[in-house]
C-alpha positions as CSV (number, residue, x, y, z in Angstrom):
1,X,7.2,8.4,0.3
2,X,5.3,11.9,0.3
3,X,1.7,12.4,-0.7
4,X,0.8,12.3,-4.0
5,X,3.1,9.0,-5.2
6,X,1.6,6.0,-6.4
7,X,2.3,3.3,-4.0
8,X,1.8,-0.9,-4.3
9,X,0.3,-2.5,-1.1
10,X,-0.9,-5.4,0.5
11,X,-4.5,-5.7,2.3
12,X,-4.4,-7.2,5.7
13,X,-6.4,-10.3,3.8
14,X,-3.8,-10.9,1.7
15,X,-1.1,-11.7,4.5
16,X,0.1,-14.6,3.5
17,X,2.8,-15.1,6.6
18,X,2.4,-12.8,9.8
19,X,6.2,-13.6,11.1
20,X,7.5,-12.4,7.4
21,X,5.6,-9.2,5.6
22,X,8.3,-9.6,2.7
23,X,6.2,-12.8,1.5
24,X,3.3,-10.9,0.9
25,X,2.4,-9.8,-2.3
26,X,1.6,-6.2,-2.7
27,X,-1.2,-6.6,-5.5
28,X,-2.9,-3.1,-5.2
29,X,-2.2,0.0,-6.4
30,X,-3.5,2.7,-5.0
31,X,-2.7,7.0,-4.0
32,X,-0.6,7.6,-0.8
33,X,-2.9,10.5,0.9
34,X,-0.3,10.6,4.6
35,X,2.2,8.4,5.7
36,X,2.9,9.0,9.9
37,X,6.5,7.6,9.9
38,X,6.8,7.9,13.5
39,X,3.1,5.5,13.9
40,X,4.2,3.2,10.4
41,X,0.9,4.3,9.6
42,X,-0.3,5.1,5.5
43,X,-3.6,6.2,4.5
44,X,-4.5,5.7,0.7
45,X,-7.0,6.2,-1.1
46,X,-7.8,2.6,-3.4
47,X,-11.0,2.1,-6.0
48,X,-13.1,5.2,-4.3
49,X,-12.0,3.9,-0.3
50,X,-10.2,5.3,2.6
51,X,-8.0,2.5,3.8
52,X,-5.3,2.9,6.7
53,X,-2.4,0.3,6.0
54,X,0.8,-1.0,8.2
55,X,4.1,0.7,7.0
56,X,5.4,-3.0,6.2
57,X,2.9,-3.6,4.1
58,X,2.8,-0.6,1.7
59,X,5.4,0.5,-0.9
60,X,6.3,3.3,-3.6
61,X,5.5,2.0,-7.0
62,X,7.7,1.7,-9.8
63,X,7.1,2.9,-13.2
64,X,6.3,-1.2,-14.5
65,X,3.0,-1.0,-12.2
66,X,-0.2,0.3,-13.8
67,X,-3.3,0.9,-13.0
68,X,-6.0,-2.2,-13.9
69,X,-9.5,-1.1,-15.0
70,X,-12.2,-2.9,-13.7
């Protein structure tokens, strides 16, 4: 991932089990601004925010995920 993707992750509320991050669904949608691979550590920019999310819990989105207006 470099800045400037589009990239599908989950919020910490939406863990669903902390032993597996693979069953948590990644829901938002949202502008990868940095990605420290050597903390795990993305920062995105989501609906206006700033948000700092684990590396297991953020991923690059594919071309079926859209933007929802709200």
């Amino acid at each position: 991932m470099k800045p400037g993707d589009m990239v599908r992750f989950a919020k910490w509320d939406d863990i669903i089990d902390i032993n597996d991050w693979s069953t948590t669904p990644k829901k938002n949608i949202g502008l990868l601004i940095e990605y420290s691979s050597l903390m795990k550590l993305a920062t995105v920019l989501h609906k206006n925010q700033i948000l700092k999310i684990r590396g297991q819990l953020i991923e690059k989105a594919g071309k079926r995920d859209s933007i929802k207006s709200e």
